[in-house]
N, CA, C and O of each residue as an XYZ file, in Angstrom:
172
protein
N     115.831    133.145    102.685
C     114.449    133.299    102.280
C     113.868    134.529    102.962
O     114.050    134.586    104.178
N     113.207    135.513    102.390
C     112.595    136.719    102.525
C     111.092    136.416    102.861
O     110.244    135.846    102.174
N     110.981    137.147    104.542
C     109.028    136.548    104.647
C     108.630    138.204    103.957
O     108.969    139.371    104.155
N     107.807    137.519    103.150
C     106.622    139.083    102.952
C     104.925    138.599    103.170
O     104.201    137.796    102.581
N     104.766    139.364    104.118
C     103.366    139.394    104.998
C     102.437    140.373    104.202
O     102.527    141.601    104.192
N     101.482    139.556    103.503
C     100.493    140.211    102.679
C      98.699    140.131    102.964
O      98.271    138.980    103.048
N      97.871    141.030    103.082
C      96.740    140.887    103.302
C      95.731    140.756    102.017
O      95.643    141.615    101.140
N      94.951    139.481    102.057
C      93.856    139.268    101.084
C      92.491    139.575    101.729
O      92.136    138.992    102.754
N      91.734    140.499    101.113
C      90.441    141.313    101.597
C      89.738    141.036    100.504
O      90.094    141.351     99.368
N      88.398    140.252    100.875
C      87.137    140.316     99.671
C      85.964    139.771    100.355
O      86.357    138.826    101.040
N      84.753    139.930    100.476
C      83.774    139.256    100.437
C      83.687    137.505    100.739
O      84.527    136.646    100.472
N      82.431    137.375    101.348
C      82.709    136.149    101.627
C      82.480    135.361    100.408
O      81.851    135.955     99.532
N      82.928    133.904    100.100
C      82.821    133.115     98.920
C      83.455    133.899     97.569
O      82.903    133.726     96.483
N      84.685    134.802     97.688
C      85.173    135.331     96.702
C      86.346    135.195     96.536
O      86.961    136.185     96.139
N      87.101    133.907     96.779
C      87.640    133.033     96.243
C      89.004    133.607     97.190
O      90.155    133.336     96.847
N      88.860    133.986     97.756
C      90.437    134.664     98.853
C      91.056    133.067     99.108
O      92.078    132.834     98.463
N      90.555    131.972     99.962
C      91.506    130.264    100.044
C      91.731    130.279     98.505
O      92.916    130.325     98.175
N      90.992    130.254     97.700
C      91.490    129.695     96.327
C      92.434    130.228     95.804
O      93.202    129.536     95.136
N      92.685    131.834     95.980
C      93.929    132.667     95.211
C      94.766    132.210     96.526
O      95.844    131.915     96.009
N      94.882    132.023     97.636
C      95.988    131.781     98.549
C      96.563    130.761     97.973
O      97.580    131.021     97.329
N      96.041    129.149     98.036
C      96.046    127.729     98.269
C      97.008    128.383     96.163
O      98.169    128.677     96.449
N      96.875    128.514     95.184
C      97.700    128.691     94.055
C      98.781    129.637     94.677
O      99.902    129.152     94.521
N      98.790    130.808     95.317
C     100.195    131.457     95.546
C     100.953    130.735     95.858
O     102.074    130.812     95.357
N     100.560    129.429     97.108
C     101.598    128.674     97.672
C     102.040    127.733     96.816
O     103.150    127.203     96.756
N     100.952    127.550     96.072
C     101.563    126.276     95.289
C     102.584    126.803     93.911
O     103.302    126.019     93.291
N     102.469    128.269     93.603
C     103.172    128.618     92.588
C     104.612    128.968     92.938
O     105.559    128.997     92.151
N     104.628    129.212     94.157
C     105.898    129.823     94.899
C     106.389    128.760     95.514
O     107.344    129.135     96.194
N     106.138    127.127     95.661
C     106.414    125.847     95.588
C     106.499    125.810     97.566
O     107.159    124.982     98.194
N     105.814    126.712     98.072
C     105.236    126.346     98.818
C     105.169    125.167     99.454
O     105.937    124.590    100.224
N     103.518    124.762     98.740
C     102.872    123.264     98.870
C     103.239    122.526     97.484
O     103.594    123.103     96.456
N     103.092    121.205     97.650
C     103.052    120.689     96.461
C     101.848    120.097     96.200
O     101.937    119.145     95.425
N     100.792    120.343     96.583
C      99.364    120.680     95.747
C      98.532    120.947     96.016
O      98.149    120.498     97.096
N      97.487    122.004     95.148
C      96.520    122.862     95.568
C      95.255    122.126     96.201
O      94.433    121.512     95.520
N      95.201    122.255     97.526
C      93.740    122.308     98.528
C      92.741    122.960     97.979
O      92.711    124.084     97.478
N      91.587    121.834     98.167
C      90.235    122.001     97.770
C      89.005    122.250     99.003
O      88.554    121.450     99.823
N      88.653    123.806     98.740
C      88.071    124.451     99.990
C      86.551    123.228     99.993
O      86.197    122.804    101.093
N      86.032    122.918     99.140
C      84.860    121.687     99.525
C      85.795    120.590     99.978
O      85.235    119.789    100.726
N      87.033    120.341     99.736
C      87.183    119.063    100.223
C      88.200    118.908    101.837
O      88.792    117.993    102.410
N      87.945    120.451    102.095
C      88.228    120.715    103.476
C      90.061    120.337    103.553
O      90.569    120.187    104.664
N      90.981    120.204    102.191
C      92.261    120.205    102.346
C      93.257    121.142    102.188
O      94.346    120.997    101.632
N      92.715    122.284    102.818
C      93.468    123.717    102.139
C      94.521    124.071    103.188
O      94.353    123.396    104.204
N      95.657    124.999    103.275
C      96.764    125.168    103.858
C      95.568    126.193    105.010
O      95.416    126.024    106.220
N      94.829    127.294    104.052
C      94.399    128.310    105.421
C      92.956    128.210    105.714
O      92.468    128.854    106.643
């Protein structure tokens, strides 16, 4: 397995946990996407 170390930069409330919390889950990561209101997110 190959680590690649990537930086997400935006504004606050512009969805940076939300595009993370799907990368992991698309790249099977996690097996399911964390909800930043429901305080269950990976970051």
């Amino acid at each position: 397995m190959t680590t690649i170390n990537i930086g997400i930069v935006a504004h606050v409330d512009a969805g940076k946990t939300s595009l993370t919390e799907r990368i992991l889950y698309e790249t099977n990561v996690i097996k399911e996407v964390g909800r930043v209101d429901s305080g269950n997110t990976q970051t």
